[in-house]
C-alpha positions as CSV (number, residue, x, y, z in Angstrom):
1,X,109.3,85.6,102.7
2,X,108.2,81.8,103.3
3,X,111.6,81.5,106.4
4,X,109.6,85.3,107.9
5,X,106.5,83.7,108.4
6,X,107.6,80.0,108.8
7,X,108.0,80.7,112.4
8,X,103.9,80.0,112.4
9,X,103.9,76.0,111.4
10,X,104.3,75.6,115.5
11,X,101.9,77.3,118.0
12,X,104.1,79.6,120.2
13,X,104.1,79.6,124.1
14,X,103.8,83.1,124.5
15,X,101.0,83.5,121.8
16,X,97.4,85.0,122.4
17,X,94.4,83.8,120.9
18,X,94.9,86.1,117.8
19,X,98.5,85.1,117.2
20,X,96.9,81.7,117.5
21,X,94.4,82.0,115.2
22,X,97.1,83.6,112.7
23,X,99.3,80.6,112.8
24,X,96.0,78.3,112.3
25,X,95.0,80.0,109.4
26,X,98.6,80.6,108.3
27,X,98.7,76.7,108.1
28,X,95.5,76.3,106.2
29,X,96.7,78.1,103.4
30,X,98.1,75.9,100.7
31,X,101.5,77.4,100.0
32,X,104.0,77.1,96.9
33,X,107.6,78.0,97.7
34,X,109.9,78.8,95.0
35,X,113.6,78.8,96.3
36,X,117.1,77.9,95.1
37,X,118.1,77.2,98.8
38,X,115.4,75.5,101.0
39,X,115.5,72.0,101.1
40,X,112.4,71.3,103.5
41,X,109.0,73.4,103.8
42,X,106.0,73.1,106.6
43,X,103.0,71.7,106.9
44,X,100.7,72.7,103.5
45,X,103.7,73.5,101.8
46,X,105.0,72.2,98.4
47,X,108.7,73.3,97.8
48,X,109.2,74.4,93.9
49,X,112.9,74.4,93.3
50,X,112.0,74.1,89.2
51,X,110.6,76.0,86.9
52,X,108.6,78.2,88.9
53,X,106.7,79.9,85.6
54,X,105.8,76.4,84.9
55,X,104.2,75.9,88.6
56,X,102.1,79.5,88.5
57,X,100.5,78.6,85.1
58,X,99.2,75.4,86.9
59,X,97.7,76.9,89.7
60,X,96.3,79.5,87.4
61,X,94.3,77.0,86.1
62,X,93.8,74.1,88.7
63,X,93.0,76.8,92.0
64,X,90.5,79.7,92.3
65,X,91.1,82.5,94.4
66,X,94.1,84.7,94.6
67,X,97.5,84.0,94.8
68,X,100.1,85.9,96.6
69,X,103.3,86.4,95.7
70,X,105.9,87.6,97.9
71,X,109.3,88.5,96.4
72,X,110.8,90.3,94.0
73,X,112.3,88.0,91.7
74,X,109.5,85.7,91.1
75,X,107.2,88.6,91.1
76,X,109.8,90.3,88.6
77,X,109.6,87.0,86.3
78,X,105.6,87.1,86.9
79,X,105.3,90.1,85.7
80,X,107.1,89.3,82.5
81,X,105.1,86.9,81.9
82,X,102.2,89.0,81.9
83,X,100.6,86.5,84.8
84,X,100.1,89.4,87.0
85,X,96.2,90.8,87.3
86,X,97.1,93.0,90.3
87,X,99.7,94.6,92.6
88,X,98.5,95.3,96.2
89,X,101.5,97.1,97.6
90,X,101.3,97.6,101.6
91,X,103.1,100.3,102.8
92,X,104.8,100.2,106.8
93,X,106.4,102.6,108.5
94,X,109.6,101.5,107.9
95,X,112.1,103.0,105.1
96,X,114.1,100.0,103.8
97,X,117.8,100.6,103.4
98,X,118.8,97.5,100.4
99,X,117.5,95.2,98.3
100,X,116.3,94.9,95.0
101,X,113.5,96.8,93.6
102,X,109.8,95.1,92.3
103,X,109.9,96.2,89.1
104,X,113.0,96.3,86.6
105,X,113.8,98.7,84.0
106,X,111.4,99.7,82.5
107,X,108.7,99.7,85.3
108,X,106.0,98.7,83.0
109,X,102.8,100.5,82.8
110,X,100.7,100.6,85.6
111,X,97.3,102.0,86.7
112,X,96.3,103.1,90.5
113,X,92.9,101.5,90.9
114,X,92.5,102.3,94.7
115,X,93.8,103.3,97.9
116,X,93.4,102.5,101.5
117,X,94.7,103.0,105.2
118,X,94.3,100.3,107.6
119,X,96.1,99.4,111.0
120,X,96.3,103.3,111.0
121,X,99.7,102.9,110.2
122,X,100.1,102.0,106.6
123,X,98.9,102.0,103.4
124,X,98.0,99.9,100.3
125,X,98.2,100.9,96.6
126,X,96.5,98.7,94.6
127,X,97.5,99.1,90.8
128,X,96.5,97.0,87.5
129,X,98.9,96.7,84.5
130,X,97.5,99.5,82.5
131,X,96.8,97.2,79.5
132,X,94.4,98.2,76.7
133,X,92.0,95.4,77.2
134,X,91.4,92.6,80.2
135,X,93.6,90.1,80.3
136,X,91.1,87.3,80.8
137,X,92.4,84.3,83.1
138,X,91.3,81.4,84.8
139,X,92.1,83.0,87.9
140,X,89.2,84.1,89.6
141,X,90.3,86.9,91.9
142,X,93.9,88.8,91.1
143,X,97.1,88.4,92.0
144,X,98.7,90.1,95.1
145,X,102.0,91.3,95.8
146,X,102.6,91.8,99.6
């Protein structure tokens, strides 16, 4: 996900105000980038090539706000882990042929906590592990899939 949007670090010459004002905040954002094959990342990046498990249950308790997680393998780890509070799944219009699914076998429990439209072209599920009691967490907002 971190090589789709890494396109942003630079200003654009054919960008508009709001593309603009994407890529600013885009670079704002502290970002953690777990990869096997990136050797380099952008500005406000911090490459984690280790244990990524390791990394998460730092920020868990040295950041506030949400994290996003984009990927299925580290969200797939994550998840075993129990680390995740919340999966906000955004829907396009687009019907993807490959690639590997978010959850493994068996999906585990999960419970649909709300639903919404927006840019009146897709939606977003927004589920919480279905777990008997809170999982209480430094965190102070959930954890996002996208």
């Amino acid at each position: 996900m971190y090589q789709n949007m890494q396109y942003r670090d630079e200003d654009q010459a054919g960008w508009g105000p709001e593309e603009r004002d994407f890529g600013a905040a885009w670079r704002r954002q502290p970002k953690w980038v777990v990869s096997r094959t990136l050797k380099s990342v952008g500005p406000n990046a911090r490459l984690v090539s280790g244990d990524a498990k390791v990394v998460v249950r730092g920020l868990e308790t040295s950041h506030s706000g949400e994290i996003d997680v984009s990927g299925t393998v580290i969200a797939q780890s994550l998840t075993d882990l129990g680390l995740i509070d919340e999966y906000c799944l955004d829907y396009p219009p687009v019907m993807p042929g490959r690639g590997k699914p978010l959850f493994a076998d068996p999906t585990p429990p999960l419970r649909l906590t709300a639903s919404e439209t927006f840019d009146e072209r897709a939606i977003r599920l927004t589920y919480e592990p279905a777990r008997s009691a809170a999982r209480t967490s430094p965190m102070a907002s959930p954890a996002q899939l996208r």
